[in-house]
Each structure stands twice: as structure tokens, then as C-alpha cells.
C-alpha positions, -999 to +999 in steps of 0.1 A: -143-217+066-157-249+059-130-277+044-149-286+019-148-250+006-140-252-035-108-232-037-101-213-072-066-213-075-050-194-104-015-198-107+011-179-131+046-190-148+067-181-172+063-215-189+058-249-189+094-257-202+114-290-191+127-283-152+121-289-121+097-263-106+076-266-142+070-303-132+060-294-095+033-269-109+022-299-130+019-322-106+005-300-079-022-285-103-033-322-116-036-331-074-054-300-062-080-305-094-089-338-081-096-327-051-121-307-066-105-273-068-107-253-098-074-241-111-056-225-140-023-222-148-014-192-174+017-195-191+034-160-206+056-182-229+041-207-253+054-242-264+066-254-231+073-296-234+050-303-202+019-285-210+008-318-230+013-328-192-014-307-181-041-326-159-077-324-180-095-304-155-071-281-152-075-249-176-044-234-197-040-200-202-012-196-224-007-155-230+017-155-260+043-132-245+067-122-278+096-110-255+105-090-224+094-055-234+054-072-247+040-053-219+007-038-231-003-066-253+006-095-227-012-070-196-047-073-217-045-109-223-033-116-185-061-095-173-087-113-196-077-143-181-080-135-150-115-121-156-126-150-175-118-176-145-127-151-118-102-166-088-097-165-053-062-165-050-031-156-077-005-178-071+027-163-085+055-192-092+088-178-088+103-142-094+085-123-121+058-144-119+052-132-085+053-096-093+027-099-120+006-119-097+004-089-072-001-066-107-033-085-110-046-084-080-047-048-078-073-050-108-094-080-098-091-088-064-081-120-045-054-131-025-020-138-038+003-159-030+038-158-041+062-189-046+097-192-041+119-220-054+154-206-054+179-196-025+210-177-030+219-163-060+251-139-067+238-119-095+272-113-111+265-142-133+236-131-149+214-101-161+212-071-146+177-073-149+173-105-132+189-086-100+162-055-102+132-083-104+145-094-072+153-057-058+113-051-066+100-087-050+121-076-019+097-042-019+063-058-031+063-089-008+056-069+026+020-072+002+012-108-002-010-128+018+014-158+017+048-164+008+059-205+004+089-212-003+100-248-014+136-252+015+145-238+044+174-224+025+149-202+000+132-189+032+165-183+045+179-164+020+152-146+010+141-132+045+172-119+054+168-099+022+136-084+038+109-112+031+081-109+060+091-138+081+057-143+097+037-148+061+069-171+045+067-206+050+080-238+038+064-264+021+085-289+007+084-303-029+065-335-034+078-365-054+056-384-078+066-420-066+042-434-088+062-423-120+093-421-106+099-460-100+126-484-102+128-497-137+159-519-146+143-527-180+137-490-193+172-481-181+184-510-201+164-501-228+176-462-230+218-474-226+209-493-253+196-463-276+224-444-266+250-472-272+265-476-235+268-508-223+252-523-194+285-529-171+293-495-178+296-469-146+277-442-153+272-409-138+247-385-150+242-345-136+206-338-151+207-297-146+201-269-178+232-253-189+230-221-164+263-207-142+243-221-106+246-261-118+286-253-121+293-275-144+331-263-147+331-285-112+317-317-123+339-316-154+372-311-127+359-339-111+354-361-139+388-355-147+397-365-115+374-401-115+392-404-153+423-409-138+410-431-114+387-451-131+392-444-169+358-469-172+334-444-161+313-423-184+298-392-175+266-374-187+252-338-185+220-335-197+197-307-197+183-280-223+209-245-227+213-220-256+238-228-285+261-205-265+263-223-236+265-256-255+292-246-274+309-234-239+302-268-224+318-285-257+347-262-255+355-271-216+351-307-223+378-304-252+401-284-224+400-314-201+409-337-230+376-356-212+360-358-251+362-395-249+340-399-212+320-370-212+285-366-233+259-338-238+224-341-241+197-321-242+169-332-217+153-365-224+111-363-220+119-397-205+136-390-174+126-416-157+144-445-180+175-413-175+177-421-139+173-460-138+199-459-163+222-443-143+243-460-120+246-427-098+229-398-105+246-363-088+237-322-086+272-301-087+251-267-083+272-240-067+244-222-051+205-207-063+194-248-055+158-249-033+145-284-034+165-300-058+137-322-074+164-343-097+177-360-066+140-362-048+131-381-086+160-401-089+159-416-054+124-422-064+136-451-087+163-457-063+195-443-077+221-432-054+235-399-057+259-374-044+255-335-044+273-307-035+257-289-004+236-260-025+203-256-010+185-284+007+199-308-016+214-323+024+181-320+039+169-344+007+198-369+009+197-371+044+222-405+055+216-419+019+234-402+001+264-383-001+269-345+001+301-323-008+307-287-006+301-266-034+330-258-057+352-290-041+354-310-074+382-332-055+353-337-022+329-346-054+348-370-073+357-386-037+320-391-031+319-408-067+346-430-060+325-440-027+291-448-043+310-467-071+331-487-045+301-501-031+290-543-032+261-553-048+246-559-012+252-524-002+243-509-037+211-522-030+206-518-002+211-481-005+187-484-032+158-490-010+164-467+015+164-439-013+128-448-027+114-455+009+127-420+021+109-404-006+080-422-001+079-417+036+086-383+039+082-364+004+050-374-011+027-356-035+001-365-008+021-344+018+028-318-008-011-310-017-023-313+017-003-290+035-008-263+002-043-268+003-047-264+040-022-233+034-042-218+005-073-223+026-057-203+057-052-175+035-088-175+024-101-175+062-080-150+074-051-133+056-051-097+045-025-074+028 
């Protein structure tokens, strides 16, 4: 098939909410539309904070799902989409997304492609639901053309659980290092709004209030650096329900950690978040693919420390500093480290976090190698 073959690439997510994987898809769809690809992204939940993000020649379906059980109504408008754009390939992104991808396909034709951005996840903290949605993408993938998963950890996890290992691959996430820059004076700027002073230490975990960014274990361990270095503030921020707000409130209170420890919800601005941060860290106990927070805050050259949850290592490399999961005490050591370090060093550090994202996690590298994927299932694959 020739390269210069006009893909039409309609992809499919639950919505365009603040988080990670939402920013990929944003990212990757404005890339792939100026290479001259068509593409679409449907959305079954309206009102997501990055569809204002969307690229101009990319086209928005959003489908208006009212809640899990809008099956018929949110079927017809899916379907209508699809028939109005007419695509090559459905490109599920992540579980349930996936599945209605291969629901599609069925009545219109075209390849899909599924995409996986978790690894392992003990379903005892969640739905029951969640588990059977996963129990069905086991059974269904044996179906899709492709299967591209975002760490070696996803593709890990999920072919043990009976994911065809020939048609799942890894593509890494790419960082936008053109937005996600080095900016002393926006950091400044943002303490400033917040009322935290420049010399202050401060450590921020940017992850949503879910059970997988554990943040029982970054509060342990911010007791811990407390004790240590009663300076230090800490800062979670990152959207949750008013349950899980109130729990995080409630476990602050517990660890008598009221006066260092803040809650916000995530900032649109993340980029003046991380250069205000004088180390930015990931506690997550498991579920992590690519963790895009510490691929965006190296970006802009913060240091950070993570605990070992899916590829976070593989993203750090020798730059950073990686703990195991649940080890608050391995955590707030790693802390202690980053803080401990010169000027000299600090910087120095600093540089080699932005270059490594630069060098080897690039949007560039990220739409090439989908595109070239995505045209390989055109040429050739087959349920």
C-alpha cells in the first residue's frame, strides 16, 4: 500500500476529561490530521475540559451517553457516526471503548484496533462491572486486527490474561516537548496565586483521586519528610468525586499533616503545576502504563521520584528515582535524596530530564510508528 495512502482513522473514548490517556488522544489526533489523515474522535460522555483542545481538522463526535444502562439510544447515535465518516479503521481507546469499537465494526466494516493504557489492576477495589468489561475484552480481542498497548507492563499483563501476543504491540506515549517546557516564570507566577513562597520545597503527586494512585502511601510518606523536614509542602492535585475528597480530607486530618498537605482539583495549567514544583512524584500502587505526568514533568525539567507501577522505571530511567509500591518509607527516602541535592546537581538533573524526553519520547516517534502501525493493518491484517 502506497505511504502516501490517506488513512481514516476513527477513534472512540469515553471522554475527553482531564488525564493522561485523554491528552495522548489529543495530541496524537491533532498529529496524524496534519499529516493529512482524516480522523474523528467520538466521545460517549460530553463536557470533557480537553475537547476545546481538539485540533481543527479533526471532527468531534460527541454521543451524549446519559449513563451506563443508555444502550439503545447511545448504539443509534454511535452507528450514525460511524456512517456519516465512513472509516477505515475503529480505534477503540481503552476497555469499553474497545468493545464498542469491535460492536461497530460488525455493522460497518473496517479494521479495529484496540488500545491499551493500563497494566495490572486487582479488581477488589472497584466495580464489579469494571472486572466483567475486562472478562469480555479477554474473549473479544482474539478479534482485533491490532492491539497497542502504551508499556511493556500493559502488554505484559494483559497477554498473560489471554491477549493474542502476535497482534499486541507496544508503542510508547509521546511527550509534547513543545508545551511541556521549562518555565521558571509561570511556576513563579502559579506559587504566587496559590500563596507558597518561592524557597519553599514543594512536592506535588498530580494523579485523580482513584485506589491505583495510593494516596494513603504518599500521605505516610509525607509524614515521614514532616518529621524530617517540617519545611516541605506537599500537593495532590487531580479531579475525584466528593466522596473521595472528603476521604482524602479525612486521612490528611488522621496524620495531623493539615498544615503541609493541600488538595486541588486539576489545574488546566499543568504546565506552570510542574515548573512550580520543586519535585514532582507518582505513588501509584499498580494499574500505571506510561505514566504521562512524569514523561510531562521531565518535559519542563522537574525531577521526580515514583514508585515502580508500570513503566514509570522504564520512563525515569538513571534520572530519576524509583521506589517500590506501597514503601512510603523507600518514597520519602527518595524525597529526602532529590531535595538534598546542590544547585549544580539540581540542575544538572534538570537537563538530563527534558533531553531524555526529547531524545527518546517524542510526539514525532509516537505518530510515526502509529501511523506506520495503522497502515500495516490496512495492507494486511484480518480478523
Amino acid at each position: 500500500m502506497a505511504e502516501s495512502y490517506r488513512l481514516r482513522v476513527f477513534f472512540i473514548i469515553r471522554s475527553l476529561d482531564t488525564g493522561g490517556a485523554e491528552r495522548q488522544l489529543v495530541t496524537l489526533s491533532r498529529e496524524l490530521a496534519a499529516r493529512g489523515h482524516a480522523v474523528a474522535i467520538a466521545t460517549m460522555y460530553d463536557g470533557g475540559a480537553l475537547e476545546a483542545q481538539l485540533a481543527p481538522g479533526v471532527t468531534h463526535f460527541p454521543l451524549h451517553k446519559a449513563g451506563r444502562w443508555d444502550l439503545l439510544r447511545f448504539g443509534r447515535a454511535a452507528s450514525a457516526a460511524v456512517a456519516a465518516f465512513r472509516p477505515d479503521i475503529l480505534h477503540g481507546y481503552m476497555a469499553g471503548a474497545n468493545e464498542i469499537a469491535m460492536a461497530l465494526a460488525v455493522r460497518h466494516g473496517g479494521r479495529v484496533v484496540w488500545g491499551v493504557r493500563v497494566s495490572d489492576q486487582p479488581f477488589t477495589d472497584y466495580s464489579r462491572f469494571r472486572q466483567r468489561i475486562f472478562q469480555i475484552g479477554c474473549r473479544l480481542s482474539h478479534r482485533a486486527d491490532l492491539i497497542i498497548a502504551n508499556s511493556s507492563a500493559g502488554r505484559r499483563h494483559h497477554v498473560a490474561y489471554g491477549y493474542p501476543a502476535a497482534r499486541t504491540i507496544v508503542i510508547p506515549n509521546g511527550i509534547d516537548t513543545d508545551r511541556f517546557t521549562p518555565d521558571a516564570d509561570a511556576g513563579a507566577r502559579w506559587r504566587q496565586q496559590q500563596g507558597i513562597a518561592l524557597d519553599t520545597p514543594l512536592i506535588v503527586l498530580p494523579a485523580r483521586l482513584d485506589p491505583m494512585k495510593d494516596h494513603e502511601t504518599f500521605l505516610a510518606a509525607a509524614a515521614r519528610v514532616r518529621d524530617a523536614r517540617p519545611e516541605v509542602r506537599f500537593l495532590a492535585i487531580g479531579n475525584g468525586d466528593a466522596p473521595a475528597q472528603a476521604a482524602l480530607a479525612a486521612a490528611i486530618a488522621d496524620r495531623q499533616l493539615s498544615d503541609q498537605v493541600r488538595w486541588l482539583p486539576a489545574d488546566r495549567e499543568v504546565r506552570a503545576v510542574y515548573n512550580a514544583a520543586t519535585l514532582v512524584t507518582l505513588t501509584s500502587a499498580y494499574g500505571e502504563g506510561f505514566p504521562n505526568v512524569l514523561g510531562e514533568a521531565m518535559a519542563c525539567g522537574v525531577p521526580c521520584v515514583a514508585t515502580a507501577s508500570g513503566d514509570s522505571a522504564e520512563v525515569l530511567g538513571d534520572v530519576g528515582i524509583v521506589a517500590p509500591v506501597r514503601d512510603h518509607d523507600a518514597l520519602a527516602n527518595g524525597w529526602l535524596t532529590q531535595l538534598a541535592w546542590s544547585p549544580a546537581e539540581r540542575a544538572e538533573r534538570s537537563l538530563a530530564a527534558r533531553r531524555r524526553m526529547v531524545d527518546q519520547f517524542s510526539v514525532a516517534a509516537l505518530t510515526t510508528t502509529t501511523e506506520q502501525a495503522l497502515r500495516q493493518v490496512m495492507h494486511g491484517g484480518g480478523r
